[in-house]
DOTORVO-155332 format. One line per 3 residues: number of its first residue (from 1); for each residue x, y, z of N, C-alpha, C. Coordinates in steps of 0.1 Angstrom, whole numbers, always signed. Layout:
N
NUM) X/Y/Z/X/Y/Z/X/Y/Z  ...
This chain:
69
1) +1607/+1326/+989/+1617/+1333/+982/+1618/+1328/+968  +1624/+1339/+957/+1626/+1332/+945/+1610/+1330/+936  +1600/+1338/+946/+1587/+1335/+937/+1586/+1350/+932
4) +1581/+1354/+919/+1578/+1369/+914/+1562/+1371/+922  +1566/+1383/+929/+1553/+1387/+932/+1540/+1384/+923  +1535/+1383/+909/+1523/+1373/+906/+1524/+1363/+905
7) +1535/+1354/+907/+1533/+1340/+908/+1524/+1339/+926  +1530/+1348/+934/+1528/+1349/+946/+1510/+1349/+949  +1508/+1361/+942/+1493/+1362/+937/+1488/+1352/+931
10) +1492/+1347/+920/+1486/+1335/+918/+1483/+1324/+926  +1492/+1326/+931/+1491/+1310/+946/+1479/+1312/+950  +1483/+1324/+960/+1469/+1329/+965/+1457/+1326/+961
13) +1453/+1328/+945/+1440/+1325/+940/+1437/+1313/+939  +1448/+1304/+936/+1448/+1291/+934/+1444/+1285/+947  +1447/+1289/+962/+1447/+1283/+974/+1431/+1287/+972
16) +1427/+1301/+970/+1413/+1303/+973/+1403/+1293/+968  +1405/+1293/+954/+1399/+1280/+942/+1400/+1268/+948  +1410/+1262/+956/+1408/+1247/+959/+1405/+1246/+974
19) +1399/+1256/+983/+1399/+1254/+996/+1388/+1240/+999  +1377/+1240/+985/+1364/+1231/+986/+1371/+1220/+984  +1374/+1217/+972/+1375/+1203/+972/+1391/+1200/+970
22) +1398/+1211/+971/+1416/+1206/+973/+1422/+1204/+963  +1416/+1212/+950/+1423/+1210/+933/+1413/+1223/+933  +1418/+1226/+914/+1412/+1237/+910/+1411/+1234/+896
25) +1400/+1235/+891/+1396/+1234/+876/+1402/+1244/+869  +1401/+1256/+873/+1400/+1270/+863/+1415/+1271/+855  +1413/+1276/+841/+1423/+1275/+829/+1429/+1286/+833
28) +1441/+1285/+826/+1450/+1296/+823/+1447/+1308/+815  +1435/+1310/+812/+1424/+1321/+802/+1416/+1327/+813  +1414/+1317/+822/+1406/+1320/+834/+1410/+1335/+839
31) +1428/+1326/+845/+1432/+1336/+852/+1441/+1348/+845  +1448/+1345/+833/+1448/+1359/+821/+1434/+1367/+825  +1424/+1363/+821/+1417/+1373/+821/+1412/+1381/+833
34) +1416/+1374/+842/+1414/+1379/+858/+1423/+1389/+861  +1437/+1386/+855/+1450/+1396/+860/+1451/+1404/+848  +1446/+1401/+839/+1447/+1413/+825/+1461/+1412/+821
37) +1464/+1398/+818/+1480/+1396/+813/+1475/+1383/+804  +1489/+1383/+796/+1486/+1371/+787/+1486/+1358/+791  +1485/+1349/+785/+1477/+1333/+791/+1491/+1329/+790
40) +1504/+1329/+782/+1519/+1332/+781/+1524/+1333/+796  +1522/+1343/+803/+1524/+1350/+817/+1519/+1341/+830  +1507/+1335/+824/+1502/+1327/+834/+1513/+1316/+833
43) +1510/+1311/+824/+1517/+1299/+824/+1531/+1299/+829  +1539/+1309/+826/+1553/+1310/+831/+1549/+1308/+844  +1543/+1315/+852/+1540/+1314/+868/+1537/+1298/+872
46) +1526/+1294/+864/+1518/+1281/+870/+1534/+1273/+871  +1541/+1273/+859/+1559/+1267/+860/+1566/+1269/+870  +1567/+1280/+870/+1579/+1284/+882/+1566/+1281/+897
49) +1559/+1278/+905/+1550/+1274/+912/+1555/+1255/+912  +1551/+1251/+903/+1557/+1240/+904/+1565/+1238/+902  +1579/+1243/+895/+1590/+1238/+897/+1597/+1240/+915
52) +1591/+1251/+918/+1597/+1253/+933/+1588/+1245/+939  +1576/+1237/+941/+1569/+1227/+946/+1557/+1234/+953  +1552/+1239/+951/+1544/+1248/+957/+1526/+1246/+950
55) +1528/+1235/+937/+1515/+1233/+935/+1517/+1220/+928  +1509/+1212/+920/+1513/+1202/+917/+1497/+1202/+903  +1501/+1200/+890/+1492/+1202/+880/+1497/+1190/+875
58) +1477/+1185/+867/+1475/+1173/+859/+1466/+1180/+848  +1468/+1176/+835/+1465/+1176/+827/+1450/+1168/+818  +1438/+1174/+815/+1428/+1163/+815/+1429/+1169/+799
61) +1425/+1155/+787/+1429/+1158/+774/+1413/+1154/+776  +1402/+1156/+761/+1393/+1155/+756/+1400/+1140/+751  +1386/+1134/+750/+1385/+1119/+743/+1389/+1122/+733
64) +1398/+1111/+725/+1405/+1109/+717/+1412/+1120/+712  +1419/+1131/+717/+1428/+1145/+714/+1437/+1147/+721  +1441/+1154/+715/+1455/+1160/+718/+1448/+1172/+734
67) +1441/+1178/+729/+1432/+1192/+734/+1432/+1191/+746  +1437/+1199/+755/+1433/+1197/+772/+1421/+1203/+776  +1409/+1199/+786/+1396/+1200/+785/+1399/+1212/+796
C-alpha cells in the first residue's frame, strides 16, 4: 500500500536485477530509459521504495569526486 504503481514496477525490475548476486548495479538512466520517463521520475520512486523500506541503496563515488560511479 502507499506505493504508485511504477514504483511497484520498479521493484519488480529491481528484484529481477538482484536475484544473482542480491544488489543491483544499474543507474537511474538505466531504468529512465527502460520506462521512457525522466531519470527525475526514477529517482522519486527509488525514494519513496526506500523510505517505505522495501529496498535499501549505497552510493559508490569515483576516486577522489564528488561523481557516483
Amino acid at each position: 500500500k502507499g506505493l504508485s504503481p511504477n514504483a511497484k514496477l520498479l521493484y519488480g525490475e529491481l528484484t529481477a536485477l538482484s536475484n544473482k548476486e542480491g544488489y543491483c548495479y544499474a543507474g537511474n538512466k538505466y531504468f529512465a530509459d527502460l520506462y521512457e520517463v525522466s531519470i527525475k521520475s526514477v529517482s522519486r520512486w527509488l525514494t519513496d521504495l526506500e523510505e517505505k523500506g522495501y529496498i535499501a541503496r549505497e552510493m559508490t563515488y569515483k576516486a577522489n569526486s564528488k561523481e557516483v560511479e
